[in-house]
Every structure is written in C-alpha cells, then in structure tokens.
C-alpha positions in Angstrom: -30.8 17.6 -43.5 -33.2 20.9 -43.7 -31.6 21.6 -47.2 -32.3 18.1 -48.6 -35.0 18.3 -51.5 -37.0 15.3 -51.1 -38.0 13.3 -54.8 -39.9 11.3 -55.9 -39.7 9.6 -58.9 -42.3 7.7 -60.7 -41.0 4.8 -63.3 -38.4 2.4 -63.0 -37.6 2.3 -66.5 -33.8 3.7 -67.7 -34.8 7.5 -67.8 -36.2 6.9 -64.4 -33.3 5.7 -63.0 -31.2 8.0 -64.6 -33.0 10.5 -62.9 -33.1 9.2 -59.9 -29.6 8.8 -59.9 -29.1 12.2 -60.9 -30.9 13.6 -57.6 -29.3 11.0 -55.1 -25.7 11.9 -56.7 -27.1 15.9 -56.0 -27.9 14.8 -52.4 -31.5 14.8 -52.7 -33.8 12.1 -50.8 -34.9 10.1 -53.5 -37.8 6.9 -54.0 -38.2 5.7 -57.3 -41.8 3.8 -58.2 -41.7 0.8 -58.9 -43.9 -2.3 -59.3 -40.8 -4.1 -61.2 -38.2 -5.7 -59.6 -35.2 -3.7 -59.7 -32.9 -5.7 -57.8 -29.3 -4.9 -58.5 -30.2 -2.2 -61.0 -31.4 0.4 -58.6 -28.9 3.6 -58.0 -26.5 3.8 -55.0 -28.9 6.4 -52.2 -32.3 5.8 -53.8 -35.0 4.0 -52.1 -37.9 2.1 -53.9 -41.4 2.5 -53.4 -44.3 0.5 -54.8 -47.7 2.2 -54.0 -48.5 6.0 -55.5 -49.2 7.1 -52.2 -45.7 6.9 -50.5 -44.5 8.5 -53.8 -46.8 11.9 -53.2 -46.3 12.2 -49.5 -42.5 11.9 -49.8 -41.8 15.6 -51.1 -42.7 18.4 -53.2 -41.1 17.6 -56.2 -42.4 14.5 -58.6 -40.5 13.2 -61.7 -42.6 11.3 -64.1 -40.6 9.3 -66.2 -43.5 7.1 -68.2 -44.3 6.2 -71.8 -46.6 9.0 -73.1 -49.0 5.7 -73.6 -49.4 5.2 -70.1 -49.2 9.4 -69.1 -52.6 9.0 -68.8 -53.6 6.4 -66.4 -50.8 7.1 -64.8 -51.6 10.9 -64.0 -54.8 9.9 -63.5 -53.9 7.8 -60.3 -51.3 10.6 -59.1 -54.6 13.1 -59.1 -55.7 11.1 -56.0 -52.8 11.7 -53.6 -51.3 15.1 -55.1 -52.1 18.1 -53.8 -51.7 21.7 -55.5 -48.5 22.2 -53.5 -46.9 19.9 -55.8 -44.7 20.3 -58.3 -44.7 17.8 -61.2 -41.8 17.6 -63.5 -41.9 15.0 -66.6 -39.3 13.9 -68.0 -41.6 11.8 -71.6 -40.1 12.5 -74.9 -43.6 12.1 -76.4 -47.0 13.7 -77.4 -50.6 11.9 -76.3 -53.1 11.1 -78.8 -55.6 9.3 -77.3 -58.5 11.8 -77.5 -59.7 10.0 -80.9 -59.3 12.9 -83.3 -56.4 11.6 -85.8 -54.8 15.2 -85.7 -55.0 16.0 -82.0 -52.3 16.1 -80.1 -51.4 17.0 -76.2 -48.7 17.8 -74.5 -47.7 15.6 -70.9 -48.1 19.2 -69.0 -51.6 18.9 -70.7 -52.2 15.6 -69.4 -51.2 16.7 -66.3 -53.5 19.4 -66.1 -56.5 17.5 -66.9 -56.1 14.8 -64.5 -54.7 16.3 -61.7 -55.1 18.8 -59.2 -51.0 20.5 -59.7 -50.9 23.9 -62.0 -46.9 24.0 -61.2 -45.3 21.6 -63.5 -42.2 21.4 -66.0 -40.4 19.2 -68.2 -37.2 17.9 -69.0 -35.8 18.1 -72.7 -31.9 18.5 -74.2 -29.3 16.1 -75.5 -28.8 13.9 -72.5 -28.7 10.0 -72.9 -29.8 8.1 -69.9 -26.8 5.8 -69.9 -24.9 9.0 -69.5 -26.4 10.6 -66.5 -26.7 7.0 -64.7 -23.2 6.4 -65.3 -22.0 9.7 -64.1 -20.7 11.4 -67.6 -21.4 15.0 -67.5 -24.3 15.9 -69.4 -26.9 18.8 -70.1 -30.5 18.8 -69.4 -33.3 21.6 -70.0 -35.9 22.3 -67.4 -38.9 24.3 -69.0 -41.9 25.7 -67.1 -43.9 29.2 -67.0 -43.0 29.0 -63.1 -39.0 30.0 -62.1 -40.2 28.2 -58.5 -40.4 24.9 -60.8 -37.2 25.2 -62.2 -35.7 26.3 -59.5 -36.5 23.7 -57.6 -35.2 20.8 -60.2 -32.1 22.6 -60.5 -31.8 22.7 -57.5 -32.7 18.8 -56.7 -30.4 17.2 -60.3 -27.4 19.5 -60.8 -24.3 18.2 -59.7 -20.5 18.8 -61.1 -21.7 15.9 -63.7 -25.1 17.5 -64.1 -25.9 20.8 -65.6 -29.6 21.6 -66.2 -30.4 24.7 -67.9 -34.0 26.6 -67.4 -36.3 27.7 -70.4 -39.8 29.5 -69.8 -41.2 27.9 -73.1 -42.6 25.1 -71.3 -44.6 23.9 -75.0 -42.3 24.9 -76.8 -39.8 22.4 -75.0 -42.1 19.8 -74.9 -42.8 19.6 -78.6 -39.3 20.2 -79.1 -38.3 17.1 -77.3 -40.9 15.1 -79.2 -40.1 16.6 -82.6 -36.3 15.6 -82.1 -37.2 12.5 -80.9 -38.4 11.5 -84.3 -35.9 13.3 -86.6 -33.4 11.4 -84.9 -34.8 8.6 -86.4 -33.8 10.5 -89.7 -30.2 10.9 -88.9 -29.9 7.3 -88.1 -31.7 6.2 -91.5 -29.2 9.0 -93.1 -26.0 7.0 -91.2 -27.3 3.8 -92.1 -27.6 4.8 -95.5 -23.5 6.0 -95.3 -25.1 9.7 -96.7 -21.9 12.1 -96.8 -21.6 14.5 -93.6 -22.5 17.7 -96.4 -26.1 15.9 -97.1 -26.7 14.5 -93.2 -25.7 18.7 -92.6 -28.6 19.6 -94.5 -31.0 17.2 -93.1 -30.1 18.5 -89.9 -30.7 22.2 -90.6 -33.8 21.8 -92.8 -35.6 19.6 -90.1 -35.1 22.0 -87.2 -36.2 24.4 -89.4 -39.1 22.4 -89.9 -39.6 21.4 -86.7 -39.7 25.1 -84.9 -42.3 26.0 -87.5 -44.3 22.9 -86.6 -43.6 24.1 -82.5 -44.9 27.3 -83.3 -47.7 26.0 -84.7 -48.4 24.2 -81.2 -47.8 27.6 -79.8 -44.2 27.3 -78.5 -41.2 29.2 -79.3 -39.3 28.9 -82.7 -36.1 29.7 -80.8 -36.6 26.5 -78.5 -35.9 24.7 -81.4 -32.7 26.5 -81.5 -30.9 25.8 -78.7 -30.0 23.1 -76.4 -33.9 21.3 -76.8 -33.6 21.5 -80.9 -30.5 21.9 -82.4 -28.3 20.5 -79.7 -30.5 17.4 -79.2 -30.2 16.4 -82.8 -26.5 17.5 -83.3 -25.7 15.6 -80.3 -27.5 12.1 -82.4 -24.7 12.1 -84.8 -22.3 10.9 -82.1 -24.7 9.2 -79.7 -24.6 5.9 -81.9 -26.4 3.6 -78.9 -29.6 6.5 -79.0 -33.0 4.3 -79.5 -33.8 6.5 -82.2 -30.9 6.3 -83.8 -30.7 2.6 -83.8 -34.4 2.4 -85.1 -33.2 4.6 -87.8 -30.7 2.8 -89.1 -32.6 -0.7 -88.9 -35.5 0.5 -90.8 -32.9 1.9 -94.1 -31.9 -1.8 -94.0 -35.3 -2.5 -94.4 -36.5 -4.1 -91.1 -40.2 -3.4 -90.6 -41.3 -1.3 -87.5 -41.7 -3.8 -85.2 -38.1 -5.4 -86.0 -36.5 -1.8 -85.7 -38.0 -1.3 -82.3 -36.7 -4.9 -81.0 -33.6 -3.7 -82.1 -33.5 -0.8 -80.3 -34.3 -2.7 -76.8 -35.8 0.5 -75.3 -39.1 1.6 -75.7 -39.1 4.7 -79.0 -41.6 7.0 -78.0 -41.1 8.8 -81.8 -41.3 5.6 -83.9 -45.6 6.0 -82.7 -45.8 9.3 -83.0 -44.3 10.5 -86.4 -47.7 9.7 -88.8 -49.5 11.8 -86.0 -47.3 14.7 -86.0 -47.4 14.3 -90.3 -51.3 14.4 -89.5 -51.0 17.0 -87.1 -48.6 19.3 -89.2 -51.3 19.0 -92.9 -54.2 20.0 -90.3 -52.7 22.7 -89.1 -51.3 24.0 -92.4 -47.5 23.2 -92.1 -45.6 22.0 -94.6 -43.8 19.3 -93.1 -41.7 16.9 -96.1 -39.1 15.5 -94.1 -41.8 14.3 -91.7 -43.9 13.3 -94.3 -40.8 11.5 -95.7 -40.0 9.7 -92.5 -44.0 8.8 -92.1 -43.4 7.2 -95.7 -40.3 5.0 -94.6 -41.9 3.8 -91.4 -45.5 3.7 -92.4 -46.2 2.6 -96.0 -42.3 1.2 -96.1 -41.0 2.9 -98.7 -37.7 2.4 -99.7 -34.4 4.1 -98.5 -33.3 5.2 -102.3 -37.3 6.1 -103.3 -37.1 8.8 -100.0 -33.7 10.1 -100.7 -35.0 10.8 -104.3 -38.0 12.5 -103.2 -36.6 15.3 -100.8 -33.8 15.8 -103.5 -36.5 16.9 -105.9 -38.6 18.9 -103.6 -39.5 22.3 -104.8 -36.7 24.3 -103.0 -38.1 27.0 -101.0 -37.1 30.8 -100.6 -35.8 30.5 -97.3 -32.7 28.6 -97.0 
C-alpha cells in the first residue's frame, strides 16, 4: 500500500520487539534485526532480517533498540548503508561513556551523529513497559526530536488505538530524562522493598525529579521535560509497574544482594544499574548537587546499607526550595 511506512527495526531484544509489534499492529511494514533466533517469539506481521544492509534499504524510518554499550559499534556499522534521507529513531534508556573521561557523558542522538551520516533522528522516552505494548495494553510513549518531519513520521508509523505517542522538541532533554528515570526507579524499588510509607516514597519522588531536571538542564535540555510524561509520569508510573527491571533491581539490592545478583534477578538487561556512579560523576563535575544520586551510587557502589542511606537523606541540610 502507498500509505504503508516501511520500518526497520534494529535489536531483537524485548523493547525491540515491542516496537516492532507496535508498528505492525499500526500497519507499518516492519523487519526486525536479528542475529538471534527468535523463533516463536517474533510478533504476528513482522519479518526478520539478519544483515544491516536489508535493515537500511527497507525504508526511511530506523528504530534502534540496543544497549547504550553496544550504540556504538552498532551505529558505527549502520554509517555504512544509511544515507542522509534517513531517519533514525532510538529507543535506549541509557547515556555512553566510553570516551574515557570518568565525567563525560553522550547522548545516543550523539552517538548517532558521530558515526553516521543521518542529522534527522529522535528518541523514544515515557512510562511504557515493553510487556505492555507487545501485549497490546494501551500505553504512552514520547517521541522527541528538533525535526516535526521525525516525529511525524513515528507517530505516524507506532500509534494505534492501543498506542499513543506524544511529540516533544527537547530531543536532550528527553534523552537524559529517560536515563535519569531509569536510575531513580531503582530508588522507588529500594524505597518498596524497604516497606517506606507512601508520604516518604512521595517525597522521594518529587525531590528526585527535582533533581533530576536540574541535572537535564545541566546537559542542556529542558527542566520541564522532566515534568511531564518523560519525568514525572515515568517514575509515577514505577510505583505500580512492580515487574519494571529497575524496580526489581531496586528492591533486590535493599535486601542486600550485590549488583550482579540484583541484575540476575531482574532477567533484563538495566541500562541505569551502569550508569548511576557516572551520572553522580557527571552531576559533582558539572556543579550539581545531586544527594539522592549520590545516595543511590552509595547503595549500589560502595554497598551501603538500606537503614545507613535512609539516615543520611533524612539529615540532609534541607534546602530553600521545597
């Protein structure tokens, strides 16, 4: 059909699929990438593909759905069959640190940038769960890019009557958003796992976006990202999401499990349990105070215990704004 947007999407992982799913149940023409065997797991309409050139010549529109670990090398190979017609949209809940310096950190748009030839790109942010939108539950997803033609387009190619995706121009902004939740929702599962009453996990909430928008600003986003769908509804949405990665982590790291052990029990890949003594880092070099993430470094760093945390944001010097 002329109308059909064509996708491709590039990772077989769950958020992947999810958005693969998501397209084929909008009526797009969608391959996945894959050098996994996804028998039996891959969505009803979506085709699989296994080299990156089939992905690129299949359509416009490109959906990376990777670890931020492997953004790189996998961006990298995408800069030899994309063209600057392209539109890449990402879909990683992460930041890359991989230039060396302990307090630099990059955005996937960045990434993208650097190693390929597309200037047109966007991301995907909000409080979405991957199990959701594979399964069909209606759910909400951000698109953010400087370019209406990008978000346009993935509107155009996910939303369905189970689907609702929502554009932002704060394309940075969004991206550290969806990184900075990531790891604070960590938080709200070490605050559930630690049975804190709702009035105390209320204030944790508030005080970390808080926290985080100044920390997005920093990075030169938006502080009122931080207060809508990609922030605030992200990490209000973790309270209820009990089977969210990060929230499991969270909760298996107040009982005292090490790292590793949290992220077994998770059974996904957490993108946030990496990257939250680099945004600590990050936020001290760029002059931001940051003690809930320097708290949640403590817990899943240096292993400090669940009461010795509590006891240390309760006796924080309280600050002017509320």
């Amino acid at each position: 059909m002329s109308h059909q947007h064509k996708v491709a999407v590039i990772g077989g992982g769950a958020w992947g699929l999810a958005l693969a799913a998501a397209a084929a149940r909008a009526e797009s023409d969608v391959v996945v990438l894959s050098r996994r065997d996804l028998s039996g797991s891959l969505p009803k309409g979506v085709r699989i593909v296994r080299e990156m050139k089939q992905a690129a010549e299949h359509g416009r529109l490109i959906v990376l759905a990777v670890p931020s670990g492997a953004a790189r090398s996998v961006t990298r190979e995408l800069g030899d069959h994309v063209q600057g017609d392209h539109y890449v949209v990402h879909g990683v809940r992460g930041l890359v640190h991989d230039s060396g310096g302990a307090d630099e950190l990059r955005t996937i748009s960045e990434v993208i940038r650097e190693e390929t030839s597309v200037r047109r790109m966007g991301a995907l942010g909000g409080p979405a769960l991957a199990q959701d939108i594979l399964a069909g539950r209606p759910s909400v997803v951000v698109v953010g890019s400087r370019y209406p033609e990008v978000s346009e387009i993935t509107a155009a190619a996910l939303s369905s009557p189970t689907l609702r995706v929502y554009p932002t121009n704060d394309l940075r902004g969004l991206e550290w958003a969806s990184a900075l939740v990531g790891c604070l929702t960590i938080a709200v599962g070490y605050a559930q796992a630690m049975q804190t009453s709702p009035g105390l996990v209320a204030a944790l909430i508030s005080r970390a976006v808080g926290e985080a928008s100044r920390i997005a600003a920093a990075a030169g986003g938006e502080e009122k990202t931080l207060l809508g769908l990609a922030g605030y509804g992200d990490l209000l949405a973790s309270i209820a999401q009990t089977e969210r990665p990060e929230v499991l982590v969270g909760q298996a790291l107040a009982k005292g499990f090490s790292p590793a052990e949290a992220a077994k029990a998770a059974e996904l890949r957490v993108e946030a349990l990496e990257l939250i003594p680099y945004v600590t880092r990050w936020a001290d070099a760029a002059g931001v105070r940051a003690p809930i993430f320097r708290a949640l470094a403590a817990g899943v760093v240096e292993g400090k215990k669940a009461d010795a945390i509590l006891h240390e944001l309760m006796t924080l010097p309280i600050e002017l704004r509320a």
